[in-house]
N, C-alpha and C positions, 0 to 999 in steps of 0.2 A: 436447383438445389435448395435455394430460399427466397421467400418472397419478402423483401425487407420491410416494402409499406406498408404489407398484412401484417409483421409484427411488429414495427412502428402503433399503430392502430390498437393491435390483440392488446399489447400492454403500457397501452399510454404515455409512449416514450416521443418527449418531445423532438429530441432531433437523432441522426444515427449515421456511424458509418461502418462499415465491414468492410476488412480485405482478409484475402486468404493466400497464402502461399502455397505453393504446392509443385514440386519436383522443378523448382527456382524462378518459375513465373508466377506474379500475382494479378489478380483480380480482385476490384473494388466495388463499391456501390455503395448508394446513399439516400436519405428518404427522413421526409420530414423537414422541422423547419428551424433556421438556426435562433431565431426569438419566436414565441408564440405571440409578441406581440405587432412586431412586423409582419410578419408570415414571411419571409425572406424563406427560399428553401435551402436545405445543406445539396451541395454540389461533392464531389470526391475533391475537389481543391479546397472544401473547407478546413479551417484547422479547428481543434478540441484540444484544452489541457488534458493530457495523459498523467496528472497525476504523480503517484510513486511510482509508475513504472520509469521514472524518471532514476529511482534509486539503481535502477540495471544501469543503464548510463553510466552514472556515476561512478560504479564498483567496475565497467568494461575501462574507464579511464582511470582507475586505481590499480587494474589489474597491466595494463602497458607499463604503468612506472613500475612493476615489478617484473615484466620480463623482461624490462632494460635492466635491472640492478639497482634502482633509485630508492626503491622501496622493499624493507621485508616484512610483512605483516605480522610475525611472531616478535617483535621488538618496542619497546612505547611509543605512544606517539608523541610523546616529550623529543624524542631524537629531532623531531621534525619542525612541531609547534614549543619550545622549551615553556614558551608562555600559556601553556592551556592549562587550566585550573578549573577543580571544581573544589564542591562544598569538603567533599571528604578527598584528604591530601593523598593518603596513601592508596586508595581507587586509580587518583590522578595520573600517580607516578606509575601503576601497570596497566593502563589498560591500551590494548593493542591496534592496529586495525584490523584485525581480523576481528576482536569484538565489536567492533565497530560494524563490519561487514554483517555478520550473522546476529544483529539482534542482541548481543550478549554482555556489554558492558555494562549496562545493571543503574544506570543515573536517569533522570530526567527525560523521555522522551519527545515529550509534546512541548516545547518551549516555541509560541508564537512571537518571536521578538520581532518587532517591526525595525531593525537597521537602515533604512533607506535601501535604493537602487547605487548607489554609488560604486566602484570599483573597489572600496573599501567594505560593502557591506558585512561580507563573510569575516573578516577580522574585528569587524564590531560584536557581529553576532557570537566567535567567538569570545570574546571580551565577556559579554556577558553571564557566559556560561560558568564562569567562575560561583556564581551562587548555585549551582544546579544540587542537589541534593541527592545523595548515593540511595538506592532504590533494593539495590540486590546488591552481593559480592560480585565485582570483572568475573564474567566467566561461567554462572553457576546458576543462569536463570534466564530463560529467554522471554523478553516483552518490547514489543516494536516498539524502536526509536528513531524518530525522524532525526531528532537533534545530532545524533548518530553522522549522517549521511551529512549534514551541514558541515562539519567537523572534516569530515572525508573531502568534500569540497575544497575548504582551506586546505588541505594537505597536498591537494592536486593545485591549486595557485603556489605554492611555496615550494613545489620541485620545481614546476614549469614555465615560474616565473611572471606570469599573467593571469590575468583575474578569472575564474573559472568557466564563463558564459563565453570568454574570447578561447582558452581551452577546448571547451564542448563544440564552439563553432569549428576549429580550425581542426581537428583530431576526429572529428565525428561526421558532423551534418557537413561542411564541406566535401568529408573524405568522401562521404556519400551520395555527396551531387541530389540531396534534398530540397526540393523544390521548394517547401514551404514553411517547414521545421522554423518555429521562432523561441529562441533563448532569452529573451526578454522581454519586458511589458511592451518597451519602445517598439520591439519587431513585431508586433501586434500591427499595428497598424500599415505596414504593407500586404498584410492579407486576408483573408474571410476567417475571422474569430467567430465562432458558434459563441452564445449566450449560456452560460451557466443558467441552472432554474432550479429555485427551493423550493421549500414548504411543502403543504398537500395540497394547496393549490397552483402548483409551480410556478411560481413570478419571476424575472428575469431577477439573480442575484444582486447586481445593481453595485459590485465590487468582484475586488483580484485580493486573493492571500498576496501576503507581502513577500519579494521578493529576496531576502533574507535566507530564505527555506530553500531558496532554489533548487541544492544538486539533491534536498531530501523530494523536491515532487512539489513544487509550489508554481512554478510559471514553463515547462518547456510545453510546448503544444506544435500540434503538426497533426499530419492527415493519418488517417489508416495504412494507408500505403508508404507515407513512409517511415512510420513505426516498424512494420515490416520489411524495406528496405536496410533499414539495422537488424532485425531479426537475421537477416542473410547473411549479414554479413558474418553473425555468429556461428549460422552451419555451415559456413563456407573455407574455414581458419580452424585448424587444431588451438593455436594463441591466446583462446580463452575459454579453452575446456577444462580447466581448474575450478573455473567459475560454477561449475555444476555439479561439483562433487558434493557430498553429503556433509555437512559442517554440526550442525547442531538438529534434534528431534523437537520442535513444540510438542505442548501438549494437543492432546487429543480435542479434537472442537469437531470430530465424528466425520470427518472428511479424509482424515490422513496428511499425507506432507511434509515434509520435510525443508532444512533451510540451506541453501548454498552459500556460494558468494553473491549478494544481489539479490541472485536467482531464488524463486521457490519452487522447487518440485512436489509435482504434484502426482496422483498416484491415481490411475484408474480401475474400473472394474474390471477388466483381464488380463493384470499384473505389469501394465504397462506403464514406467516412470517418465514424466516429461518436465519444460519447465515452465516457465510463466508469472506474471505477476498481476495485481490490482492496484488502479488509484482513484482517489477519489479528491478532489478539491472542490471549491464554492460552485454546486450546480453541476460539476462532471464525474462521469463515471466512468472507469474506462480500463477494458479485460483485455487481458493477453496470454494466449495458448499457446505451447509450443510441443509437438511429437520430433524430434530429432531423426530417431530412425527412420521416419518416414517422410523427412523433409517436408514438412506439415506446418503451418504456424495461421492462428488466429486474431484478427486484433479487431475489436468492437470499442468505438467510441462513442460516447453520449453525451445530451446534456441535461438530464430530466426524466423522472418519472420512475418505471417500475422495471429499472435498467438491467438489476440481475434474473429477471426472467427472460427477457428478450436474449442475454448472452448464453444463458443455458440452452435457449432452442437456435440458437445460432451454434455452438458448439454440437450441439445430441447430433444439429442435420450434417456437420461439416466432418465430422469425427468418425461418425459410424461409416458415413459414405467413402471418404479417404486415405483414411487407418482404417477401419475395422475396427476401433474400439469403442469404449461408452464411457460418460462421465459417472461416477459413484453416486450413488441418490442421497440426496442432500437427509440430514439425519431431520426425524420426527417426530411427537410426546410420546411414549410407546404405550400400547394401550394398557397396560397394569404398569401405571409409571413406578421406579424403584423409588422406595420411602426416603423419605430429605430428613434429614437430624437438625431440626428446623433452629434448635438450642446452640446448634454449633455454628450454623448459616446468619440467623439474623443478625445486625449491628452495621455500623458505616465503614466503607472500605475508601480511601483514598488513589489516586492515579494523580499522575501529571492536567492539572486544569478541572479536574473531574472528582466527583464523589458519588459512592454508590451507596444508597440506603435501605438494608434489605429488612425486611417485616413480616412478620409471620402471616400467613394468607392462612383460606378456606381449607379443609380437607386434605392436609397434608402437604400443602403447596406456600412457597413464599411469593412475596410481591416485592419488584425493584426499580426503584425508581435513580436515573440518572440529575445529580444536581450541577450544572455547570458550575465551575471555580473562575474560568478565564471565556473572555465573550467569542474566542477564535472557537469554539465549540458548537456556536449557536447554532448553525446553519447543519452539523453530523449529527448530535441528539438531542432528544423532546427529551422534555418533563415529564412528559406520563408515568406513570406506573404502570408496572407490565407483572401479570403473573408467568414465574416460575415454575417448574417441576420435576422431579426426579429423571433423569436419563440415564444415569448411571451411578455408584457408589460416590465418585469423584466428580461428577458434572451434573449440573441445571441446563434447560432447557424450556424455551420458552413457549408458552401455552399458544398465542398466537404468532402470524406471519407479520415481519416488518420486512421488508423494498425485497419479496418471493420466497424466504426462506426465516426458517425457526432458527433463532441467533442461542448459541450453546455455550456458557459459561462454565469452566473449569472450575474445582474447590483444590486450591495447593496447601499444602504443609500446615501446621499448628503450632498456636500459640503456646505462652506458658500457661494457658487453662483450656486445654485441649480446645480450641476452637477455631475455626478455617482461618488462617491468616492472610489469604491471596486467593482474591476473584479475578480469575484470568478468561480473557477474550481474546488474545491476540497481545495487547496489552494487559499489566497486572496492577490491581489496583489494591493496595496492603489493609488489610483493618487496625482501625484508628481508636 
């Protein structure tokens, strides 16, 4: 089906693992090395941070206290947290978890707060969210928030009584008899941790995000296999088929998509909807597929290098051969790019820890440059200046490839002088 050390190799990926699921047996494998500096190799007992796809987690233990009755997501989360504050009071007072779940409460997403490891952390972190600053109106704007899922955390400690890593363990990776699944830093060290790897020279990252972020995607790590071992358990239970229903539309970033609970759905080239997520933390990278109907599910873990092409041809071979479908072709500069209203584009856009500063370029094209605000950035975006260019009325598009694909920036809504006031990627970042 694939040969993983040929695309280990083809795209420079320092370490890797794949398992696949398929009509409820899986199959793993692995290739490459967990430090390029050791040469240590990955084994299928290695473990790799997965990231946000931690955020499913999170929202699968959000979604049990609601079909016990503990929890109803159309309600504040005041009922729950009375003590949760932000900047703006009256955000505070509606916003739900179901905003929470889907992207949609509109404050602060990126808040790096380093709380300790303590069984306090999550109520610190909460604590401090009280400065967070309102972004969008609850409800009326969708741009990933990790902070979000932090929040969700706390919520799941204060039904269930215990801090939310002893939660995850006992509700989750126990229920599932997970071999190597670790929920915290400390669990790190009873099993084979793969090396995170930055830069363009991939160095061993030499640190852990802090463990704070936890239920948003900061520390669970575990094997391909038993990432998938939870995937089953999903197509196995009606119990958390709410979780995949259509919640909110992002903008268009020329892929399609859609947002569930958690979950993102994703939409292929022969009108097939499935679901799946991305994460990325210090050095790892790491995809997850899922076709329902065809009891199908994908999980590529990484720790380095040029990670979303390898997951692409690990998907083309794995998709076409056992569903019969294809992945949508990632969007490209189109050759008579559509004209950019460069008057309305250029000027500095803010985000959570980020600044965007866009400048008018050559020939009808802008140039953008990402400015870090907060150092938890360092290791996701360069400095560089990257040309832009027209893709559509509404969206830029980037001249060159960064980590296998052309990154697609949205233009939303107007100011009071007619001019874009939100550069959206996933996140939205306002002009300043």
């Amino acid at each position: 089906m694939i040969n993983l050390d040929e695309l280990v190799e083809e795209h420079g990926v320092v370490g890797a693992q794949v398992a696949v699921l398929h009509n409820g047996a899986i199959v793993d494998m692995a290739a490459g090395v967990l430090n390029n500096v050791t040469g240590e190799k990955v084994t299928t007992d290695s473990i790799f941070q997965i990231g946000s796809i931690t955020k499913v987690w999170t929202a699968t233990l959000v979604q049990e206290l609601v079909n016990e009755g503990l929890l109803d997501l159309d309600r504040p989360v005041r009922d729950v947290l009375p003590e949760f504050m932000l900047a703006d009071e009256q955000a505070a007072r509606i916003i739900t978890p179901r905003h929470l779940l889907t992207h949609t409460a509109g404050f602060q997403g990126d808040l790096f707060h380093d709380t300790g490891s303590g069984d306090d952390m999550l109520e610190k972190y909460v604590g401090r969210m009280a400065e967070a600053r309102q972004e969008a109106p609850p409800g009326e704007f969708y741009t990933y928030c990790n902070s979000g899922f932090t929040l969700l955390g706390r919520i799941v400690e204060m039904l269930r009584g215990k801090p939310f890593r002893t939660v995850l363990r006992e509700r989750l990776i126990e229920r599932l008899g997970l071999r190597a699944a670790a929920a915290s830093h400390a669990e790190y060290a009873a099993q084979t941790l793969a090396t995170g790897h930055v830069g363009k020279e991939l160095k061993p990252a030499g640190k852990l995000m802090a463990e704070g972020d936890a239920p948003a995607g900061t520390v669970l790590a575990m094997s391909a296999r038993d990432l998938l071992d939870f995937v089953r358990m999903h197509l196995r239970t009606s119990e958390f088929d709410a979780m995949r229903e259509v919640q909110v539309v992002p903008p268009d970033f020329g892929q399609g998509g859609k947002q569930g609970l958690g979950w993102a759905l994703h939409e292929y080239a022969n009108g097939v909807t499935g679901i799946g997520h991305t994460g990325s933390t210090l050095g790892y990278r790491a995809y997850l597929r899922v076709i329902p109907e065809s009891g199908l599910a994908i999980a590529v873990l990484t720790n380095g290098g040029e990670t979303l092409s390898l997951a692409r041809a690990v998907y083309d071979a794995v998709l076409g051969d056992l569903a019969g479908v294809a992945l949508p072709s990632l969007p490209t500069p189109p050759q008579f790019p559509v004209p950019v209203d460069v008057e309305r584009v250029v000027g500095v856009y803010r985000s959570t820890g980020l600044e965007l500063h866009v400048t008018e370029g050559d020939g009808g094209r802008v140039k953008l440059r990402y400015e870090r605000l907060d150092p938890g950035w360092e290791s996701f975006i360069d400095g560089d200046e990257h040309e832009f260019t027209g893709l559509r009325d509404d969206a830029l598009i980037a001249v060159e490839k960064g980590d296998g694909n052309h990154s697609v920036i949205v233009l939303c809504g107007r100011d009071e002088q007619d001019r874009v006031k939100w550069l959206h990627w996933g996140r939205a970042a306002m002009r300043v």
